[in-house]
mmCIF file of the N, C-alpha and C atoms, coordinates in Angstrom:
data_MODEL
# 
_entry.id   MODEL 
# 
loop_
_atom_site.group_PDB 
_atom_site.id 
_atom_site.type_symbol 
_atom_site.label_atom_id 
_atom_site.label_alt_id 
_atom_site.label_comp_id 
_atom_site.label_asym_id 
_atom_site.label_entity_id 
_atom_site.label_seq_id 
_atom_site.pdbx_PDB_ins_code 
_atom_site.Cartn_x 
_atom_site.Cartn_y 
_atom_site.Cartn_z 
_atom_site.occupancy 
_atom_site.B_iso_or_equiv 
_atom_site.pdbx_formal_charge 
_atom_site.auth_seq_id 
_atom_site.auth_comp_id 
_atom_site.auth_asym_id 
_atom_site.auth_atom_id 
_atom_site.pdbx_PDB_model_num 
ATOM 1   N N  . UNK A 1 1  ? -1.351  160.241 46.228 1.00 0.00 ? 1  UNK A N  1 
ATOM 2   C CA . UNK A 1 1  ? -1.377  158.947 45.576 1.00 0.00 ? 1  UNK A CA 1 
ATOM 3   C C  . UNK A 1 1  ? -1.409  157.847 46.639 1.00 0.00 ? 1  UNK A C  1 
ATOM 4   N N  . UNK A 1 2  ? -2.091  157.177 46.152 1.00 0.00 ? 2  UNK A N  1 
ATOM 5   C CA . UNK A 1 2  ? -2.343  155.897 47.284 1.00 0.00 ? 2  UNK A CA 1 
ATOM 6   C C  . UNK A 1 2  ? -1.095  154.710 47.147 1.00 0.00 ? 2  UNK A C  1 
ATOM 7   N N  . UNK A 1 3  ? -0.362  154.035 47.951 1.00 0.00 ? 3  UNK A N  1 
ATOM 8   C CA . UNK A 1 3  ? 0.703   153.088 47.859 1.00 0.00 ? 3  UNK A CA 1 
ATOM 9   C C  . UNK A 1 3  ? -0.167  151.595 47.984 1.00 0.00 ? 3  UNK A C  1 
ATOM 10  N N  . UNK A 1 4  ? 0.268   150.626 47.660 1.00 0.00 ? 4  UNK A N  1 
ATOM 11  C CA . UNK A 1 4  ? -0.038  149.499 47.230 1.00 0.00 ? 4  UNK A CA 1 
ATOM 12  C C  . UNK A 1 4  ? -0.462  149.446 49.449 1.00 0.00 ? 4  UNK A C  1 
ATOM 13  N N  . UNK A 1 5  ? 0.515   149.241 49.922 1.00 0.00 ? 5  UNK A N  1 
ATOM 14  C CA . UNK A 1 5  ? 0.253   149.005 51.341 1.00 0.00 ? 5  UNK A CA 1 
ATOM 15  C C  . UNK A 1 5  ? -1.116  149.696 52.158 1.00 0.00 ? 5  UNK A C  1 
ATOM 16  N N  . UNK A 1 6  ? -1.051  150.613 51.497 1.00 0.00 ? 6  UNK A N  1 
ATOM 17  C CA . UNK A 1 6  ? -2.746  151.756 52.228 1.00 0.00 ? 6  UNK A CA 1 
ATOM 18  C C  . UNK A 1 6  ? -3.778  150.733 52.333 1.00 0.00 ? 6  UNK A C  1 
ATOM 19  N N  . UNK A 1 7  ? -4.130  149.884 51.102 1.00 0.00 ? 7  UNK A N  1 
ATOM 20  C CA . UNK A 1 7  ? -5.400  149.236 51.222 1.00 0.00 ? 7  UNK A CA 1 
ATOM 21  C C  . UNK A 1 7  ? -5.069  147.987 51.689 1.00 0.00 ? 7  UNK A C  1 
ATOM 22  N N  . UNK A 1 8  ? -3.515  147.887 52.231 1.00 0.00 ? 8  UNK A N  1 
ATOM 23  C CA . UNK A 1 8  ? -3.674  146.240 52.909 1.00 0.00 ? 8  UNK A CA 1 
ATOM 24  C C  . UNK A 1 8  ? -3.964  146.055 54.250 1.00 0.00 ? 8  UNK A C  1 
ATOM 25  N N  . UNK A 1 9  ? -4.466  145.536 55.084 1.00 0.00 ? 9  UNK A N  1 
ATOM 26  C CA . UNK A 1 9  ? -4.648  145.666 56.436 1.00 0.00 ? 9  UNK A CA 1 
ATOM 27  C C  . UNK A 1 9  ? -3.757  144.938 57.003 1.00 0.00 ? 9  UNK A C  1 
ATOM 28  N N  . UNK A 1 10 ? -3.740  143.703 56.512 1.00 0.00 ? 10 UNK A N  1 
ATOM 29  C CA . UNK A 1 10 ? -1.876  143.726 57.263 1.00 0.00 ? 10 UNK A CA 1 
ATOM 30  C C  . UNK A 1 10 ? -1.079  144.803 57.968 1.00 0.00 ? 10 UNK A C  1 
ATOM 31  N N  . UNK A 1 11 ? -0.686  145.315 56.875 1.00 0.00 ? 11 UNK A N  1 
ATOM 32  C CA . UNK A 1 11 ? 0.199   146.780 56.653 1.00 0.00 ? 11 UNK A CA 1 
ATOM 33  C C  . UNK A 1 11 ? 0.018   147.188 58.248 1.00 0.00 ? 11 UNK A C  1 
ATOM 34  N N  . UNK A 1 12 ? -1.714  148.192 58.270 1.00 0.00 ? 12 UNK A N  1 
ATOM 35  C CA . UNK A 1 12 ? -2.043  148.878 58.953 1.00 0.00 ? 12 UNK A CA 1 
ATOM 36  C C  . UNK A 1 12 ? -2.134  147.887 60.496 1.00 0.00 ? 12 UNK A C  1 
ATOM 37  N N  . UNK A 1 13 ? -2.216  146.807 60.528 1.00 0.00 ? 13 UNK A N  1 
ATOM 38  C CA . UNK A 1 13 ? -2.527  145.963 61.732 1.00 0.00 ? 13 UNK A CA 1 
ATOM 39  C C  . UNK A 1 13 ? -1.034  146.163 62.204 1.00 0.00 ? 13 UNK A C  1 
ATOM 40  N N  . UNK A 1 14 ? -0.287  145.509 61.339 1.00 0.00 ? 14 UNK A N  1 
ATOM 41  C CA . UNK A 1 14 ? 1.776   145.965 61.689 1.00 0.00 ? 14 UNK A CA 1 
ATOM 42  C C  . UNK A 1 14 ? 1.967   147.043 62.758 1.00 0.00 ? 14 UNK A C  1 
ATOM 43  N N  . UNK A 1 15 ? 1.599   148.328 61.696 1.00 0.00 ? 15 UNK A N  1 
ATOM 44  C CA . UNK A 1 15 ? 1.845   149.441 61.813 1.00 0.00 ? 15 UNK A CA 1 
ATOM 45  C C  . UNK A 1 15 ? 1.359   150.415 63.384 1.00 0.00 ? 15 UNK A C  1 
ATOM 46  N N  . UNK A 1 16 ? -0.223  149.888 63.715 1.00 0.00 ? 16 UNK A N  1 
ATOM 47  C CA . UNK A 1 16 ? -0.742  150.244 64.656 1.00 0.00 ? 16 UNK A CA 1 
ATOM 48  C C  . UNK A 1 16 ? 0.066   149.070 65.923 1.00 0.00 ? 16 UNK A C  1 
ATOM 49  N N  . UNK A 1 17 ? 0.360   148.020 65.655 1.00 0.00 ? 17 UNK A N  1 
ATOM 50  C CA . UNK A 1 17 ? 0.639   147.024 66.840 1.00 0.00 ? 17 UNK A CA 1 
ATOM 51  C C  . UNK A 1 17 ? 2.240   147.458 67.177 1.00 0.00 ? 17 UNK A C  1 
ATOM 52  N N  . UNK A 1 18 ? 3.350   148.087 66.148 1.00 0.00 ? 18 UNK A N  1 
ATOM 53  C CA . UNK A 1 18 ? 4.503   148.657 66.469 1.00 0.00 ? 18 UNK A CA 1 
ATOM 54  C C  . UNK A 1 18 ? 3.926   149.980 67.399 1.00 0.00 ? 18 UNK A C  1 
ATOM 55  N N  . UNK A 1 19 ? 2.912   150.341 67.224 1.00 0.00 ? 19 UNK A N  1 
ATOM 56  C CA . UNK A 1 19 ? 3.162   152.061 67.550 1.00 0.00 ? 19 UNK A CA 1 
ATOM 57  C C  . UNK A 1 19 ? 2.680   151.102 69.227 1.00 0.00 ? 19 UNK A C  1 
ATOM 58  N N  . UNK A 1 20 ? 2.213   150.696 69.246 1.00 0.00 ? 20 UNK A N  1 
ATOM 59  C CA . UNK A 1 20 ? 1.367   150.171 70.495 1.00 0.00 ? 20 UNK A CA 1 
ATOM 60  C C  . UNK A 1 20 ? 2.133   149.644 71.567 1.00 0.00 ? 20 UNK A C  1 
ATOM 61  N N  . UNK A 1 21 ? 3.230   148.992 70.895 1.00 0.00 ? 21 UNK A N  1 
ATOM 62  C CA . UNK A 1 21 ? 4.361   148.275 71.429 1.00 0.00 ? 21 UNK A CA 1 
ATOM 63  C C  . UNK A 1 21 ? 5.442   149.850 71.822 1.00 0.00 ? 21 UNK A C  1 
ATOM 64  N N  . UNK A 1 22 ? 5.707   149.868 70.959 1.00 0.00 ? 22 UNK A N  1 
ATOM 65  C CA . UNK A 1 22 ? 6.571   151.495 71.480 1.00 0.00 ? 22 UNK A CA 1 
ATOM 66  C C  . UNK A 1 22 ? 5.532   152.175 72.424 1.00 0.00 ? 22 UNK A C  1 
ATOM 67  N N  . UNK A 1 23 ? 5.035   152.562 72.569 1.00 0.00 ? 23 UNK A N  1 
ATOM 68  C CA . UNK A 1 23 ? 4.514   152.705 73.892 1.00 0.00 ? 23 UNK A CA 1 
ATOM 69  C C  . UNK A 1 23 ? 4.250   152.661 75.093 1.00 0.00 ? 23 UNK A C  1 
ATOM 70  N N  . UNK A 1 24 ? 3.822   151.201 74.996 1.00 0.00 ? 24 UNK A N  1 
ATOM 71  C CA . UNK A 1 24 ? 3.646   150.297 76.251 1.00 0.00 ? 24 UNK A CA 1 
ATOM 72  C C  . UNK A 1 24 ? 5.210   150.000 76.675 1.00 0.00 ? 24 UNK A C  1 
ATOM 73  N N  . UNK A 1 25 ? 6.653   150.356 75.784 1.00 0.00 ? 25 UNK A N  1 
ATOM 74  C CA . UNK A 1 25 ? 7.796   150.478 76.403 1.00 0.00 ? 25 UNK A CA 1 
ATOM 75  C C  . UNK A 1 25 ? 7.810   151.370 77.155 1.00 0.00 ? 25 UNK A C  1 
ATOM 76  N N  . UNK A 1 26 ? 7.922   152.452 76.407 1.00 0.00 ? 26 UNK A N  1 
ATOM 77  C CA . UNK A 1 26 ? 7.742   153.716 77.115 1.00 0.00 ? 26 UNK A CA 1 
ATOM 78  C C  . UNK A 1 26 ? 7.358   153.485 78.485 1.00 0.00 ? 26 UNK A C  1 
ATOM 79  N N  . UNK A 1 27 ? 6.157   153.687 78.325 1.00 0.00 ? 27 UNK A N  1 
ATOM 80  C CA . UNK A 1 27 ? 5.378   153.935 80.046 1.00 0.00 ? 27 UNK A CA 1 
ATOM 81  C C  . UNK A 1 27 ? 5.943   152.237 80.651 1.00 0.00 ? 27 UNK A C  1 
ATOM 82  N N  . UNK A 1 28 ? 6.438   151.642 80.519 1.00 0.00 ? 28 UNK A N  1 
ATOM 83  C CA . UNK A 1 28 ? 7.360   150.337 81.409 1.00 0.00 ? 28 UNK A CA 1 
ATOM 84  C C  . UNK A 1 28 ? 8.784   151.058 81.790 1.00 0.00 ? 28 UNK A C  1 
ATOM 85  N N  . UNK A 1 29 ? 9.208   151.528 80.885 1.00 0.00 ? 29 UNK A N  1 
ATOM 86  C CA . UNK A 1 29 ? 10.312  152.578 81.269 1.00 0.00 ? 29 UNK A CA 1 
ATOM 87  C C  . UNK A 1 29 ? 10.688  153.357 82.122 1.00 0.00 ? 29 UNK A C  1 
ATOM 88  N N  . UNK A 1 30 ? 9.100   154.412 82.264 1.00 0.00 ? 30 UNK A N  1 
ATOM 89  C CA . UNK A 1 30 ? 8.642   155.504 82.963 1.00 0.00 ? 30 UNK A CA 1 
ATOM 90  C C  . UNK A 1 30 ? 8.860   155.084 84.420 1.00 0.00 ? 30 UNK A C  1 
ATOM 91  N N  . UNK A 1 31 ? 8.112   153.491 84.392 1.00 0.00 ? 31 UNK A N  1 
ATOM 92  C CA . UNK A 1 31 ? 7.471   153.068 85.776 1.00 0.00 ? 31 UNK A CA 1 
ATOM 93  C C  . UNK A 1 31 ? 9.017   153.683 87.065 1.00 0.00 ? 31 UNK A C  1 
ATOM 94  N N  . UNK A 1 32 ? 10.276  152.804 86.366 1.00 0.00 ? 32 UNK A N  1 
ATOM 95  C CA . UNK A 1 32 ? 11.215  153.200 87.098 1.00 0.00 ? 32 UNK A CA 1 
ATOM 96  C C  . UNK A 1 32 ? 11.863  154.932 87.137 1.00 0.00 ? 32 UNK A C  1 
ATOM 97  N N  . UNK A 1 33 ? 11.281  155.683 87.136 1.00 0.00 ? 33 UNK A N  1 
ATOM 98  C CA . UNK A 1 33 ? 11.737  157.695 86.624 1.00 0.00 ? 33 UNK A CA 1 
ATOM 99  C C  . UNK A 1 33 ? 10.798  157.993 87.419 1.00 0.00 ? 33 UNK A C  1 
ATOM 100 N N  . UNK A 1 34 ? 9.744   157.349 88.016 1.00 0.00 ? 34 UNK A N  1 
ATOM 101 C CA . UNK A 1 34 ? 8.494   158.638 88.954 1.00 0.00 ? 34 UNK A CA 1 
ATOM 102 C C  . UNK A 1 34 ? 8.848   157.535 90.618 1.00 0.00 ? 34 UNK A C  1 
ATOM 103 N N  . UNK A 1 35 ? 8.401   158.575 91.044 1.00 0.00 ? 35 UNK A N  1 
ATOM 104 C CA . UNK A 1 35 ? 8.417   158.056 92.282 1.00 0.00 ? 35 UNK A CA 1 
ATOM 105 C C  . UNK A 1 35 ? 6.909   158.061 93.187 1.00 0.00 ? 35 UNK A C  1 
ATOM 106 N N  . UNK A 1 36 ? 5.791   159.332 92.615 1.00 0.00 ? 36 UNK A N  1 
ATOM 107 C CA . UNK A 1 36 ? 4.800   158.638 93.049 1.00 0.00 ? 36 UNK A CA 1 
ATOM 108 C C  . UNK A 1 36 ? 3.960   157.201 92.445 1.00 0.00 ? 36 UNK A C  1 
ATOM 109 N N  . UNK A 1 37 ? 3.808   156.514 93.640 1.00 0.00 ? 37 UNK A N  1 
ATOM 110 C CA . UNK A 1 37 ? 2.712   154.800 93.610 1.00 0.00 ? 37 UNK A CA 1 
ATOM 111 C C  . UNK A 1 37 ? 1.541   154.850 92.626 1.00 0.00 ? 37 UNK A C  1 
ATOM 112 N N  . UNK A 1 38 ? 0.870   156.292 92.989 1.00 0.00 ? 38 UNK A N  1 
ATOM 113 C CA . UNK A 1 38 ? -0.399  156.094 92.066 1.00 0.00 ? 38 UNK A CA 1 
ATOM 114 C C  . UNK A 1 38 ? 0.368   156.571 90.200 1.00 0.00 ? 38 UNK A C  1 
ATOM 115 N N  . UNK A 1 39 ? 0.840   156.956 90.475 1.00 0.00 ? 39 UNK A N  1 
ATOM 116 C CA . UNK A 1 39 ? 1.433   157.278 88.689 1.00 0.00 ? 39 UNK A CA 1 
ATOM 117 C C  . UNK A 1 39 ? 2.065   156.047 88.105 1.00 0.00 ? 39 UNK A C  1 
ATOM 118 N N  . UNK A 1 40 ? 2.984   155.369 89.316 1.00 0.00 ? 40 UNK A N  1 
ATOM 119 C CA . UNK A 1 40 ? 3.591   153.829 88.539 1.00 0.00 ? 40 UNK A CA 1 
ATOM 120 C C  . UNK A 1 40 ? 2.632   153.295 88.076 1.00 0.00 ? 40 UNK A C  1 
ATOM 121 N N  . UNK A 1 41 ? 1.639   152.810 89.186 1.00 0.00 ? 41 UNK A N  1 
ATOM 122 C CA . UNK A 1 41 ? -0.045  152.304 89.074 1.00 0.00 ? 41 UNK A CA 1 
ATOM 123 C C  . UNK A 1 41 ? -0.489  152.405 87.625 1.00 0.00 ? 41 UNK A C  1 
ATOM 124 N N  . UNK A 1 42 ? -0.738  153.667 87.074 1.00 0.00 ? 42 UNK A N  1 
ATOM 125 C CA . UNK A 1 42 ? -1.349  154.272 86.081 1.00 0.00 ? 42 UNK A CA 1 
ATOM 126 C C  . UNK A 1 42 ? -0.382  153.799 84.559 1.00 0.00 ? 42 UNK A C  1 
ATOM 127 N N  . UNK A 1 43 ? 1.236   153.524 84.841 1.00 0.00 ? 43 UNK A N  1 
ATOM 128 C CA . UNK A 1 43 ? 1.637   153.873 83.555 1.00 0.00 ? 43 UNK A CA 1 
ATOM 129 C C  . UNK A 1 43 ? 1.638   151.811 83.648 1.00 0.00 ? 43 UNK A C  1 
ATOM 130 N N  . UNK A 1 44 ? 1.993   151.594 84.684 1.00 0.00 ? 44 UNK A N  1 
ATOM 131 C CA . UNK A 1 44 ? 1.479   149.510 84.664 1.00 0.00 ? 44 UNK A CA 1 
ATOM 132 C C  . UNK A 1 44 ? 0.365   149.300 84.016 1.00 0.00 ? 44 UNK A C  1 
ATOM 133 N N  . UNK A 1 45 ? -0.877  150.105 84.720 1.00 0.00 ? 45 UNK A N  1 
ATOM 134 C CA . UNK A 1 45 ? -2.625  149.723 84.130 1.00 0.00 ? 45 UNK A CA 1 
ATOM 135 C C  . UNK A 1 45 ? -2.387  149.709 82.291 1.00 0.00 ? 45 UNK A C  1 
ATOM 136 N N  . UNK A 1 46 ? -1.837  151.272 82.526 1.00 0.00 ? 46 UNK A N  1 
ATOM 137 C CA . UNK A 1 46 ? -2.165  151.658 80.893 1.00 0.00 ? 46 UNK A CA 1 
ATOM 138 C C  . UNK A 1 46 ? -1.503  150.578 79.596 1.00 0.00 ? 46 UNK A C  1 
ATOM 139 N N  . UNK A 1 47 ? -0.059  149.741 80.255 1.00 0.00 ? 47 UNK A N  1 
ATOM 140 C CA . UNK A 1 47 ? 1.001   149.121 79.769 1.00 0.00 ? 47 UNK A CA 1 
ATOM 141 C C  . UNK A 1 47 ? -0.137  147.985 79.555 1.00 0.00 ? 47 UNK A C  1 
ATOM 142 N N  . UNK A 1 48 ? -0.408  147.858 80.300 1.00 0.00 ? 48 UNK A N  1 
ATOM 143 C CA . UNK A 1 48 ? -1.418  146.149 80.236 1.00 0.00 ? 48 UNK A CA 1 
ATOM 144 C C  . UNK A 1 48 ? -2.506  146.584 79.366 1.00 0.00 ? 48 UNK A C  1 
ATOM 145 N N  . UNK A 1 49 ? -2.902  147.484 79.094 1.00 0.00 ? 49 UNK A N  1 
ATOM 146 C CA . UNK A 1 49 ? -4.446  147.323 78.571 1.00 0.00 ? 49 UNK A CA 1 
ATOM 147 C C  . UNK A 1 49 ? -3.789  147.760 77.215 1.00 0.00 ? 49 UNK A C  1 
ATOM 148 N N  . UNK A 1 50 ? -2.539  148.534 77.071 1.00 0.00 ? 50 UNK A N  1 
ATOM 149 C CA . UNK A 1 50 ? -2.164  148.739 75.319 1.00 0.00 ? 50 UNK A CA 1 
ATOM 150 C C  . UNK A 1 50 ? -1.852  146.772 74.941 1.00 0.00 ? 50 UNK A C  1 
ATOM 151 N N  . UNK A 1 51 ? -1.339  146.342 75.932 1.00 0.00 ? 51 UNK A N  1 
ATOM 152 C CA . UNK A 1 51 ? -0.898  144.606 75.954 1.00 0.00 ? 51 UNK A CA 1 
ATOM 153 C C  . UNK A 1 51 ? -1.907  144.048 75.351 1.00 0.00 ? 51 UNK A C  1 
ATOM 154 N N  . UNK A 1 52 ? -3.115  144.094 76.071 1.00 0.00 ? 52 UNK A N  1 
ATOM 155 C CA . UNK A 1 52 ? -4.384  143.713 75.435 1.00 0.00 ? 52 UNK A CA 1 
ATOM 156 C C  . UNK A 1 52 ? -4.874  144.207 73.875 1.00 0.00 ? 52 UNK A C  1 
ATOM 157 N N  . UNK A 1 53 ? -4.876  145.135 73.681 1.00 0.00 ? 53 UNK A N  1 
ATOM 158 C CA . UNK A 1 53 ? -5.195  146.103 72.305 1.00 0.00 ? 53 UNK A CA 1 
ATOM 159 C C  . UNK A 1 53 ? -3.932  145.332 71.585 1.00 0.00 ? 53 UNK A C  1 
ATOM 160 N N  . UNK A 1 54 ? -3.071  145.224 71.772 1.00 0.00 ? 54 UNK A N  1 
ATOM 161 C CA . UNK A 1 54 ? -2.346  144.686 70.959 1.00 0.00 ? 54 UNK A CA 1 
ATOM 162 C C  . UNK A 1 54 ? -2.694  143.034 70.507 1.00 0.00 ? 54 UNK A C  1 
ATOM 163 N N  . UNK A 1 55 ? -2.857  142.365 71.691 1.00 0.00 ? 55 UNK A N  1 
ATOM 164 C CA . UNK A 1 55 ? -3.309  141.291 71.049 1.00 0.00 ? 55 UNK A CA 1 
ATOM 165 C C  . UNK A 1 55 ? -4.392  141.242 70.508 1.00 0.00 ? 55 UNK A C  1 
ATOM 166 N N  . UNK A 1 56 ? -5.319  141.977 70.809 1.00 0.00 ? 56 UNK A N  1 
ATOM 167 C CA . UNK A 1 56 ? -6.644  141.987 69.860 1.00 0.00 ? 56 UNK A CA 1 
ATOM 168 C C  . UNK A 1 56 ? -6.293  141.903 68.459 1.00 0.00 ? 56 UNK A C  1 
ATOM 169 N N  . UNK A 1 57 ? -5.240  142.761 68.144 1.00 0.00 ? 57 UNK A N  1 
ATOM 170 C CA . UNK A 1 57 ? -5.083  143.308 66.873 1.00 0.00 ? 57 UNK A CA 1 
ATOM 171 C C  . UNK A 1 57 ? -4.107  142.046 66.329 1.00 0.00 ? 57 UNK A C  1 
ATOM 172 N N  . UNK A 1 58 ? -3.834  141.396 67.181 1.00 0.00 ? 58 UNK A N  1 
ATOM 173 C CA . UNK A 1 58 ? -2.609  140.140 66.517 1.00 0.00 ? 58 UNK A CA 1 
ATOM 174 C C  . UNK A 1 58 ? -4.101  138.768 66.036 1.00 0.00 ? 58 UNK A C  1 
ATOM 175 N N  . UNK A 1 59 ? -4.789  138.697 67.106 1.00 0.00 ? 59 UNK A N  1 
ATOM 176 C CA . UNK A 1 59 ? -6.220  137.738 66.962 1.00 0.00 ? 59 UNK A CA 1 
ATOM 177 C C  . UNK A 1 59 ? -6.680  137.945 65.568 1.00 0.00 ? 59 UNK A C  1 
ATOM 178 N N  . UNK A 1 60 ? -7.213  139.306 64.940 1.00 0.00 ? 60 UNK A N  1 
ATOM 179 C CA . UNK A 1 60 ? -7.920  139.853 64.069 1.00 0.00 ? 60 UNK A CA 1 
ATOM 180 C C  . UNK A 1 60 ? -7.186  139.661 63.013 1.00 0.00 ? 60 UNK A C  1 
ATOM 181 N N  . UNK A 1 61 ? -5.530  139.784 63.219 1.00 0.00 ? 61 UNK A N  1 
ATOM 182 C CA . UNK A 1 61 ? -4.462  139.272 62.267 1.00 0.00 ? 61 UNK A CA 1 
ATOM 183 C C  . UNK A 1 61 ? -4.288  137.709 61.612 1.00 0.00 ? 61 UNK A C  1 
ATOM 184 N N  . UNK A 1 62 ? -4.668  137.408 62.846 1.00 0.00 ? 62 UNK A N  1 
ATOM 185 C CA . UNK A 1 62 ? -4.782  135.493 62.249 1.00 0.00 ? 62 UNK A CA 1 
ATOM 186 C C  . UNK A 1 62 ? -5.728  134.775 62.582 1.00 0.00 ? 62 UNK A C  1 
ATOM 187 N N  . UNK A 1 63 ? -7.441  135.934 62.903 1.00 0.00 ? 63 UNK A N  1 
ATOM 188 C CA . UNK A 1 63 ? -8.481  134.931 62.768 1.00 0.00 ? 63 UNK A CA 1 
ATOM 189 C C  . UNK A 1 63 ? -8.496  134.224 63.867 1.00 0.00 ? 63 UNK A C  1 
ATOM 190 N N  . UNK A 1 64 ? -7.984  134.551 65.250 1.00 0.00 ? 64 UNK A N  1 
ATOM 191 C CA . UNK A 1 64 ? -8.132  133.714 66.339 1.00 0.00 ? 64 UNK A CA 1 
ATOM 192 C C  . UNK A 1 64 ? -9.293  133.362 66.778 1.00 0.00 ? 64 UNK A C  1 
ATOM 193 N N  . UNK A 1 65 ? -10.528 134.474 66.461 1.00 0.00 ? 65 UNK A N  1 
ATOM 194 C CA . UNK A 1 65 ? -11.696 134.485 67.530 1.00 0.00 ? 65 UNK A CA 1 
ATOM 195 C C  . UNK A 1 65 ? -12.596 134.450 66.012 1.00 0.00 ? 65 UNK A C  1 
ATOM 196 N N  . UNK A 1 66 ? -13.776 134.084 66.925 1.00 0.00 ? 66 UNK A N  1 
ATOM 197 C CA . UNK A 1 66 ? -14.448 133.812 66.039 1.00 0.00 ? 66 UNK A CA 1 
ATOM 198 C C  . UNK A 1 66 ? -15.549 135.155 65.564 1.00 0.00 ? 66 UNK A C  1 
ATOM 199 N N  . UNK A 1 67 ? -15.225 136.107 66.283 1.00 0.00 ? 67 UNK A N  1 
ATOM 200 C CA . UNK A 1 67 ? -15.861 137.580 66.340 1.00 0.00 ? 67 UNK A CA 1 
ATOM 201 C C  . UNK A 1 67 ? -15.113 137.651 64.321 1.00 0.00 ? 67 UNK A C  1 
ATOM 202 N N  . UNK A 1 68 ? -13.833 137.369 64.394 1.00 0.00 ? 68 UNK A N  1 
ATOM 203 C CA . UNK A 1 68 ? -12.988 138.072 63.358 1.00 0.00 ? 68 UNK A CA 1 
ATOM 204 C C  . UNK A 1 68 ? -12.938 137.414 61.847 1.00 0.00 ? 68 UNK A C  1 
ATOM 205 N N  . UNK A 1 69 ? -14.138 135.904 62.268 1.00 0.00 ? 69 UNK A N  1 
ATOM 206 C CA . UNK A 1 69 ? -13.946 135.326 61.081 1.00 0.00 ? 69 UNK A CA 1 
ATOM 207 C C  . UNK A 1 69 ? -15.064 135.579 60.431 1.00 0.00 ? 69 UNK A C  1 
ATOM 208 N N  . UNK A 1 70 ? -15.464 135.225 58.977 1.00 0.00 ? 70 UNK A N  1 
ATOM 209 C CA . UNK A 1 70 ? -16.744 135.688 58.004 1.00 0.00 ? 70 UNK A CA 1 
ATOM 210 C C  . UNK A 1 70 ? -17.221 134.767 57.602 1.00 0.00 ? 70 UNK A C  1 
# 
């Protein structure tokens, strides 16, 4: 059965930008637990570019760009 929230994109914009955010903690977390440079490197890069994906998804949320409007 489908819930009232499935077909809202809100919902799903929320939903994907929490998981995105828990993440990009994560690997900020990580940075201090490894000790090789190129792996900090990698879990910083990856932290910034979920940063980005996230705001995309906040833009698309309130119509920032003009890619997102109709």
């Amino acid at each position: 059965m489908v819930s009232q929230t499935d077909g809202d994109p809100r919902h799903h914009i929320r939903q994907t930008k929490a998981r995105l955010r828990e993440i990009t903690d994560h690997l900020r977390e990580d940075i201090d637990k490894v000790d090789e440079p190129q792996l900090k490197a990698m879990f910083e890069t990856s932290a910034e570019v979920l940063t980005g994906l996230s705001k995309a998804f906040s833009d698309y949320e309130q119509k920032n760009e003009s890619a997102w409007r109709k």
